[in-house]
LOKEVEX-185022 format. One record per residue (C-alpha): residue in three letters; x, y, z. Coordinates in steps of 0.05 Angstrom, whole numbers, padded with zeros to 5 digits, always signed. Layout:
ALAXYZ
...
//
This chain:
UNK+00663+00870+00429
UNK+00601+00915+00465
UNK+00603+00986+00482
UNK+00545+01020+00515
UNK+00538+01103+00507
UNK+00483+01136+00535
UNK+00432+01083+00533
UNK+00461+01050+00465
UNK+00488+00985+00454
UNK+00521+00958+00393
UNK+00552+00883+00394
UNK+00598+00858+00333
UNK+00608+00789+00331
UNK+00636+00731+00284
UNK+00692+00728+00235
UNK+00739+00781+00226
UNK+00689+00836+00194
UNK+00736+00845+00136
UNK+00727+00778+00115
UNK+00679+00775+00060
UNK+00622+00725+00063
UNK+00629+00696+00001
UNK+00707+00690+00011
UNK+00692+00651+00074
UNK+00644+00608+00040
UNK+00697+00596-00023
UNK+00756+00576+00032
UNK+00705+00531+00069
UNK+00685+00495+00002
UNK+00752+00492-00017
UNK+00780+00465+00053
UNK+00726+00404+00045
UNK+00742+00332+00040
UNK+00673+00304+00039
UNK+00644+00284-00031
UNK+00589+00334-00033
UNK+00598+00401+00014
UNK+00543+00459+00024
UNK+00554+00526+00068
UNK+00518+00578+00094
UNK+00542+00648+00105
UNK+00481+00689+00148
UNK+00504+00758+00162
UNK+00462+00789+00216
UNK+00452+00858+00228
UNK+00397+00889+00271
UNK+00376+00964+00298
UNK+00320+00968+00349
UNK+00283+01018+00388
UNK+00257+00998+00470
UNK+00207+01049+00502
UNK+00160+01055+00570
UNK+00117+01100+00609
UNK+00123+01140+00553
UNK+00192+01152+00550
UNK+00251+01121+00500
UNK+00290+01068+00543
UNK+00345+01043+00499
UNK+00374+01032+00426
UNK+00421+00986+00405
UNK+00463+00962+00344
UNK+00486+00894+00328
UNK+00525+00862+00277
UNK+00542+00780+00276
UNK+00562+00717+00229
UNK+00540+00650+00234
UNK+00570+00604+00187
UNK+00534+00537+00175
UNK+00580+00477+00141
UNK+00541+00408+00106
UNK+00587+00355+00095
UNK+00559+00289+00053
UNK+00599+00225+00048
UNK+00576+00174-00003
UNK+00587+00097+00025
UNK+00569+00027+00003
UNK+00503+00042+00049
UNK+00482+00109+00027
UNK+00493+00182+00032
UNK+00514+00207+00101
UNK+00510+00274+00118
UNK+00541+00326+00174
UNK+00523+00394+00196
UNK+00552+00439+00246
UNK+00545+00516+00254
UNK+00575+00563+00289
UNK+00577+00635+00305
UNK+00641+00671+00319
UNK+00682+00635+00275
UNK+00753+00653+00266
UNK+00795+00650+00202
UNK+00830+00602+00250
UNK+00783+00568+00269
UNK+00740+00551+00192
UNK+00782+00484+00182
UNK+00764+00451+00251
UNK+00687+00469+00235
UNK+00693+00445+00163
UNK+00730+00383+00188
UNK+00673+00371+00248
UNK+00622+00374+00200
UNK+00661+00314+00162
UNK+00670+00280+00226
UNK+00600+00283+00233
UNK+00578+00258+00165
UNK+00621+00198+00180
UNK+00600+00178+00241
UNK+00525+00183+00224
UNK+00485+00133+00190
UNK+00470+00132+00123
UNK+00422+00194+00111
UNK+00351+00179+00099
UNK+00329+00238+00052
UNK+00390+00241+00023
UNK+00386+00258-00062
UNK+00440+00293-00102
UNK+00462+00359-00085
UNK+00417+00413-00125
UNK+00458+00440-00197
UNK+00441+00483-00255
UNK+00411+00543-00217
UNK+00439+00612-00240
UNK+00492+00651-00200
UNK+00469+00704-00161
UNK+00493+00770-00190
UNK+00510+00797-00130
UNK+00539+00735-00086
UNK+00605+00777-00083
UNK+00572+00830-00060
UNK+00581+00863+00014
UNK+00527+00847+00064
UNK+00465+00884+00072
UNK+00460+00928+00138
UNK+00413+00960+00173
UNK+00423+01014+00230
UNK+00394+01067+00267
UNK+00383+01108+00203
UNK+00325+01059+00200
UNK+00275+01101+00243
UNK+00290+01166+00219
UNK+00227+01186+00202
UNK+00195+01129+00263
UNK+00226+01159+00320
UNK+00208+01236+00318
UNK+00136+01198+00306
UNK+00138+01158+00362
UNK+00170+01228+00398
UNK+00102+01256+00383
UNK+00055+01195+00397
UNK+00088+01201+00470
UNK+00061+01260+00482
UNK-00011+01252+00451
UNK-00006+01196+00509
UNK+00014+01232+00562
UNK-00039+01282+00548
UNK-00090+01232+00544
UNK-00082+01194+00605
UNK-00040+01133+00582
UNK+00021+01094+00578
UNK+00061+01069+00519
UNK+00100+01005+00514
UNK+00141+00972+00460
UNK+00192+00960+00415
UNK+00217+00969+00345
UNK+00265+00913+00313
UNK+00297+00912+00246
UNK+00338+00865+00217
UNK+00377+00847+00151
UNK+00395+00780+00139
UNK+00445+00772+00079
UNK+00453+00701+00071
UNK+00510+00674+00025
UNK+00492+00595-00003
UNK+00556+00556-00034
UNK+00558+00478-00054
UNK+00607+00442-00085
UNK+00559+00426-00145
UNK+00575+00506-00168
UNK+00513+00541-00133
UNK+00532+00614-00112
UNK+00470+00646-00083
UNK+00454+00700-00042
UNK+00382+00736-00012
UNK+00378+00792+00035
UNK+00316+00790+00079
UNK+00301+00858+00121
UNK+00255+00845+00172
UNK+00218+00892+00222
UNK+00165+00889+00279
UNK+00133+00947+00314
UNK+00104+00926+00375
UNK+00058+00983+00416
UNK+00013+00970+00484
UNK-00022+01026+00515
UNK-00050+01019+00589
UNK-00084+01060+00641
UNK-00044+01092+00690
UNK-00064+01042+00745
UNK-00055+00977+00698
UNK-00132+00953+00693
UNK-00140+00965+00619
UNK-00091+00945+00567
UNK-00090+00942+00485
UNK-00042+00928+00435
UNK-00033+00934+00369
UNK+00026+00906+00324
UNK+00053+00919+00247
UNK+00114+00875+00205
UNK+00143+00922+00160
UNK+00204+00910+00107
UNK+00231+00985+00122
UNK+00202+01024+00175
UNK+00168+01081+00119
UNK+00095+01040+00122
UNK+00083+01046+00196
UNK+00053+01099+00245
UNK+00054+01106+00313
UNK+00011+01150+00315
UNK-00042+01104+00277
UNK-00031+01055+00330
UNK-00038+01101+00388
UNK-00111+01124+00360
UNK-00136+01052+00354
UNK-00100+01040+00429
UNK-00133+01099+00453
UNK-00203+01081+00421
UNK-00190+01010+00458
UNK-00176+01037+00520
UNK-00241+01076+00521
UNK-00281+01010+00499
UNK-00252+00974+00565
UNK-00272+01037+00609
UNK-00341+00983+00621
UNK-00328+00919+00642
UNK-00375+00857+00627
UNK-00364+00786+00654
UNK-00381+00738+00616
UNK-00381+00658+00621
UNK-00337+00600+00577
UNK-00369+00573+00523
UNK-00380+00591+00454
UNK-00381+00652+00415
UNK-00395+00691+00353
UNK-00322+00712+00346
UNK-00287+00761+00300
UNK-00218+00747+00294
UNK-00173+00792+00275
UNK-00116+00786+00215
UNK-00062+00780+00272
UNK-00096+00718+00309
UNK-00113+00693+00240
UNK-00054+00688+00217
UNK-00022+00663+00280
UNK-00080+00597+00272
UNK-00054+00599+00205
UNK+00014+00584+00216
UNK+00006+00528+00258
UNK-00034+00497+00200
UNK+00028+00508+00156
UNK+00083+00483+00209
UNK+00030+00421+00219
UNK+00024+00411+00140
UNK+00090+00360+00125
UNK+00063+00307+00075
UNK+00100+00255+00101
UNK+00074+00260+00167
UNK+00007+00261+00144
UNK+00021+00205+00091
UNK+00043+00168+00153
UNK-00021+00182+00193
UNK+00001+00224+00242
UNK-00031+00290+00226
UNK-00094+00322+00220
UNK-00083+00320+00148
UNK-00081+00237+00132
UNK-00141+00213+00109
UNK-00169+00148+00137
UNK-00145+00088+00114
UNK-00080+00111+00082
UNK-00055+00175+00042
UNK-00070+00243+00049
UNK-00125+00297+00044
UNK-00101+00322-00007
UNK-00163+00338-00060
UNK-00204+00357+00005
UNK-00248+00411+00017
UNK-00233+00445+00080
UNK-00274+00510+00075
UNK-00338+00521+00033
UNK-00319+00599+00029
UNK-00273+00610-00028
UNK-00210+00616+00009
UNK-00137+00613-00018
UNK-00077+00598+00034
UNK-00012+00612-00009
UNK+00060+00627-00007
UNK+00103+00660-00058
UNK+00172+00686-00056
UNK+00160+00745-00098
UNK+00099+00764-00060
UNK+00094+00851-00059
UNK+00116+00863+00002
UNK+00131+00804+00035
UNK+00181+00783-00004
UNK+00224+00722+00023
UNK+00281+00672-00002
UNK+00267+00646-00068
UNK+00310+00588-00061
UNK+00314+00541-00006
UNK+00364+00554+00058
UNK+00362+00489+00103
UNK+00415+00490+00168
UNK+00386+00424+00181
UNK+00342+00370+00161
UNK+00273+00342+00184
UNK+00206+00314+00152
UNK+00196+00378+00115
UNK+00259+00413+00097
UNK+00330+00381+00080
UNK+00393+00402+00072
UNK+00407+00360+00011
UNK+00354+00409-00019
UNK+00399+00476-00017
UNK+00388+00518-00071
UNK+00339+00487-00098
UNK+00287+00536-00127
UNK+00215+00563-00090
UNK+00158+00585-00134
UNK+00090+00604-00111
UNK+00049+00552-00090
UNK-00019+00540-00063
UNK-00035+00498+00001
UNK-00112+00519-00006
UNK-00143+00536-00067
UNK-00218+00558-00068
UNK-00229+00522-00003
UNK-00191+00456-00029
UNK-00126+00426+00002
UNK-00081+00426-00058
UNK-00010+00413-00033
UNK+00037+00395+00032
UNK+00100+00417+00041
UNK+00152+00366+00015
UNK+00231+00359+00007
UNK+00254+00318-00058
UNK+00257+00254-00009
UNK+00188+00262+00015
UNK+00158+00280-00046
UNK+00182+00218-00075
UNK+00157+00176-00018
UNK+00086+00207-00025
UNK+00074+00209-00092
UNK+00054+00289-00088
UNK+00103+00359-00123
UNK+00159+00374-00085
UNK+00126+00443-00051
UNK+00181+00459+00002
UNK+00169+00501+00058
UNK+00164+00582+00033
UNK+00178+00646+00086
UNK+00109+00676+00082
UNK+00038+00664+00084
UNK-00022+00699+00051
UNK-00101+00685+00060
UNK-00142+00713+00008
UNK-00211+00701-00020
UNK-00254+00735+00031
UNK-00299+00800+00005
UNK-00272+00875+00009
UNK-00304+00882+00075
UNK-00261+00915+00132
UNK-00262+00890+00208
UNK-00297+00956+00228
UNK-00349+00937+00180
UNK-00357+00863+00203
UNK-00365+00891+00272
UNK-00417+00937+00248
UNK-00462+00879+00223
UNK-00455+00836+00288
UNK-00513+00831+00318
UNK-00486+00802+00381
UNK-00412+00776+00388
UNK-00344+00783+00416
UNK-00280+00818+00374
UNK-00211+00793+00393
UNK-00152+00835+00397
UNK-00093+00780+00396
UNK-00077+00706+00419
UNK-00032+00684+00463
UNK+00007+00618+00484
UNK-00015+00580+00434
UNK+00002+00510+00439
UNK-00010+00437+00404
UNK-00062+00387+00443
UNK-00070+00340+00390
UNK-00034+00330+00324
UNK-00092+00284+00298
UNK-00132+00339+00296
UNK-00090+00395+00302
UNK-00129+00417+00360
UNK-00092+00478+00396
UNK-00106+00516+00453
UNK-00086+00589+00481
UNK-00105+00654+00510
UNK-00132+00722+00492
UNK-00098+00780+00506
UNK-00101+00858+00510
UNK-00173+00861+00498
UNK-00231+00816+00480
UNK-00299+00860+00463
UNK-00363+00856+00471
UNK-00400+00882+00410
UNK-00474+00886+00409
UNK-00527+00915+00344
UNK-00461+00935+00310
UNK-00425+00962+00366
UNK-00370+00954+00415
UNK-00413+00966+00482
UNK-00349+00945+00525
UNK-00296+00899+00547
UNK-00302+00823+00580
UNK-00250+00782+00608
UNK-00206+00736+00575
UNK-00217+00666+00558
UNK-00175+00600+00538
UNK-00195+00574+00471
UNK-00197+00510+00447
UNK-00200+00509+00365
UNK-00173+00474+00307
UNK-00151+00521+00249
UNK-00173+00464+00205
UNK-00232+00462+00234
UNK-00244+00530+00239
UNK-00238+00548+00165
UNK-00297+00496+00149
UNK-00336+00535+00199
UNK-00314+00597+00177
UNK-00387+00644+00163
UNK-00348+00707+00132
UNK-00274+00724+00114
UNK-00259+00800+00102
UNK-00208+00838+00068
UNK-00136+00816+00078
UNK-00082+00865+00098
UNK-00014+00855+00122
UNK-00006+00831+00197
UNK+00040+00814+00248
UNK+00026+00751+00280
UNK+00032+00768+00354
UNK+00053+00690+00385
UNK+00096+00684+00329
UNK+00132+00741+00308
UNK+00199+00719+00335
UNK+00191+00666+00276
UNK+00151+00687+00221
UNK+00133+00760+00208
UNK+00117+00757+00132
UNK+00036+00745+00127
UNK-00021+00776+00109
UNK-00094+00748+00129
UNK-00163+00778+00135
UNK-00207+00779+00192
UNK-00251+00724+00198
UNK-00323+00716+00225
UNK-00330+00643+00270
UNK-00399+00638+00295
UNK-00395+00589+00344
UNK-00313+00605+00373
UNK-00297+00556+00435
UNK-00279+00592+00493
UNK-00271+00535+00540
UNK-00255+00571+00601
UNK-00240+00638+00626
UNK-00177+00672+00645
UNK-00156+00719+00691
UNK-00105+00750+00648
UNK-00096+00817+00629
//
C-alpha cells in the first residue's frame, strides 16, 4: 500500500500488521518438519528527510517485514541446511516458505560449518513485545534546525544538499532449541553538502546518530561554509605521495575493509593479507608501533549493536548454525598487535583460534587527545582529506584498495589551510597504513561516507600518514 500527500510518502509492507512478530515466528517454528529450525522476524521501520537548493524536497514513512526461515536436516552424511527469506509474507503464505526452506535443506549437500543449534541463552524479556518504530516525530527538534541552516545558506551564498534517514530494526530470533530473542537497532545518518552557486566548490560533512538529539545542522553548515571559503584558491598539484591527514570518516571507512577482510579461515588458508608465510595466521603480529586498539563491543555507549548473533545466511565468517549465540567485546588490535579474526564455531575449530564472530560496530582508540584542527595546526606542509570515495579491493594478499577523494582535499601549509587542490586516486593498504601511521588523534563518532548504507556504528580518530599514495589525479569534484 503507498499514498503520497503533499510531498510525503509512507509504504507498509509484509504480513498482515496485526500479526505479531513473535507470533509469526512461534507458527513458523511450530509449522517445521526439519530436525533443527531457526527464524528471523526483522521489522523495518524508517522516517527520512530529502532537501536541495536549500529547500525541503520530500519526507517519507515506511514500515515492512521480512521474515527469514533456517531449516537443518540431519543425514547419514551430515547436517544440511536451508534458508529462504522473504518479504511480504502472508499468513497464507508462512507454510510454503517454511516448507521451501526444508526443500532446500534437503536438496543441499551436507553443510560444511554445520555444529548444533546454539541453547541455554536467556529469553529476552521483551520478545513478546511490539516492534520498535520510528517516524517523523524523529526530527522534531532537526527539522526547524535544518529550517534555519537554510537560510544562514541562502544568505551566505550557498547551496545545501542531503538527507536524513532513520531507522528501527526490531528483530525477533526463534529456534527450535528454545531461544527467544529480540534487539532493536535505531539507526540514523545525516548527510549535508554545501556548494557554490555555480557548482565549482563543494564540501561535505556527515554524522551517524542513534536518535536525531546529537546532531546540528547548523554545526555542519559552519564547517561547510569554512570549507567553501578554503576552496575559494585553487592549487594543482601532481600524483604522488603525501603527508596526509585523514579524517575519522575515511578512517574508518579503511577500517572497515580491514574488518570485512579479517575471516580467519581465509587467512588460515592463505588467501588474505592476514596469513603468515608458510602456514597459519598473523595472529600475535604487530601491525602498528603506535599504541592503537581496533575493537568491537555490543554494549559500546552509543553505538550500541546486537549482542547476539543474527545470521540470514552463511559464509567463511558468519553462519547460521551460530544464531543466538552470544557477542562480547573483543579486540582485533590491541596496543598495535593483531589479537583475533573473526570466526564462526566451524571456523574457529578449524583454526585453532576463540570463536570472535563478526560484531555491528567498530571503534579505534589509542591515539593522544589531540583534535584534527590541532593536527592541522602542526603540519608543516601536507594535504587534509575531507572523505573517500569508491573504494574498492585490488588485491586480497595484501589488502591493497584503491579509491577517490571527494568534496575537498586541502592544502595546508605552517599550520594552515592556504587552499584547495584537486582530487586524486589513492592506492593504500589499511594494513599497511596503520604500521606507517606517524600520529593518531582523538577518536569521535563518525559516519563512514562509502559505507554508510552498511555500517554506520564507528568511531575513529584522525590519523597523520606521512607518506599517503596518491597515484594519480582525478578530475572529480
Amino acid at each position: 500500500m503507498t499514498s503520497h500527500t503533499n510531498g510525503t510518502t509512507s509504504r507498509t509492507n509484509g504480513t498482515n500488521r496485526t500479526d505479531k512478530p513473535h507470533e509469526i515466528v512461534e507458527r513458523a517454528l511450530a509449522l517445521s518438519r526439519a530436525d533443527g529450525c531457526a527464524v528471523i522476524a526483522d521489522e523495518h521501520s524508517t522516517a527520512n528527510l530529502r532537501w536541495a537548493g536549500n529547500a525541503l524536497t520530500t519526507n517519507g514513512v515506511t514500515r515492512g517485514r521480512t521474515l527469514t526461515v533456517v531449516a537443518t536436516v540431519d543425514g547419514q552424511r551430515g547436517t544440511a541446511s536451508g534458508v529462504v527469506s522473504r518479504s511480504a509474507v502472508t499468513a497464507d503464505e508462512l507454510e510454503p516458505l517454511v516448507r521451501a526452506a526444508e526443500a532446500a535443506a534437503r536438496g543441499a549437500g551436507p553443510a560444511e560449518d554445520a555444529q548444533p543449534l546454539v541453547t541455554d541463552v536467556p529469553e529476552s524479556p521483551d520478545f513478546t513485545d511490539a516492534p520498535a518504530e520510528t517516524s517523523s516525530a524523529v526530527f522534531t527538534d532537526f527539522a526547524p534546525a535544518l529550517g534555519e541552516s537554510f537560510a544562514r545558506a541562502r544568505a551566505g551564498g550557498r547551496e545545501l544538499y542531503g538527507f536524513a534517514n532513520h531507522e528501527y530494526v526490531s528483530s525477533y530470533l526463534g529456534t527450535s532449541t528454545g531461544l527467544r530473542l529480540r534487539h532493536d537497532q535505531p539507526s540514523g545518518t545525516l548527510e549535508l553538502n554545501a556548494k557554490s552557486p555555480d557548482r565549482t566548490r563543494s564540501a561535505w560533512a556527515g554524522r551517524s546518530t542513534r536518535d536525531f538529539k546529537d546532531v546540528d545542522p547548523a554545526v555542519l553548515d559552519a564547517e561547510l561554509s569554512t570549507r567553501l571559503d578554503w576552496a575559494r584558491r585553487r592549487v594543482e598539484l601532481p600524483a604522488g605521495r603525501y603527508e596526509t591527514l585523514l579524517p575519522p570518516t575515511a578512517v574508518a571507512d579503511l577500517l572497515i575493509c580491514l574488518i570485512w577482510q579479517g575471516s580467519a579461515r581465509d587467512a588460515a588458508e592463505g588467501r588474505t593479507v592476514f596469513s603468515r608465510p608458510g602456514g597459519g595466521t598473523r595472529v600475535g603480529d604487530r601491525l602498528s608501533e603506535l599504541p592503537l586498539t581496533l575493537r568491537s563491543d555490543p554494549h559500546e555507549p552509543g553505538l550500541e549493536c546486537a549482542p547476539f548473533v543474527l545470521a540470514h545466511s552463511s559464509g567463511d565468517d558468519i553462519s547460521v548454525f551460530d544464531n543466538g549465540l552470544p557477542l562480547r567485546a573483543t579486540d582485533w588490535i590491541a596496543g598495535g598487535e593483531l589479537r583475533h579474526l573473526t570466526t564462526t564455531r566451524h571456523s574457529a575449530a578449524l583454526t585453532g583460534l576463540p570463536v570472535t564472530p563478526s560484531i555491528g560496530n567498530l571503534v579505534l582508540d589509542g591515539g593522544a587527545d589531540r583534535s584534527l584542527d590541532e593536527m592541522v595546526a602542526n603540519t608543516a606542509r601536507g594535504l587534509l582529506l575531507t572523505s573517500l570515495w569508491y573504494i574498492r579491493e585490488v588485491d586480497p594478499a595484501t589488502l591493497l584498495l584503491t579509491g577517490l577523494t571527494r568534496d575537498g582535499v586541502y592544502l595546508v601549509e605552517n599550520g594552515e589551510v592556504v587552499g584547495e587542490v584537486n582530487n586524486f586516486r589513492f592506492n593504500e593498504s589499511p594494513v599497511d597504513l596503520l604500521g606507517r601511521t606517524a600520529e593518531a588523534g582523538r577518536t569521535e563518532k563518525t559516519l563512514p561516507r562509502e559505507w554508510s548504507d552498511y555500517f554506520t556504528r564507528a568511531a575513529a580518530p584522525a590519523l597523520r600518514v606521512p607518506d599517503f599514495n596518491m597515484s594519480s589525479v582525478s578530475r572529480g569534484v
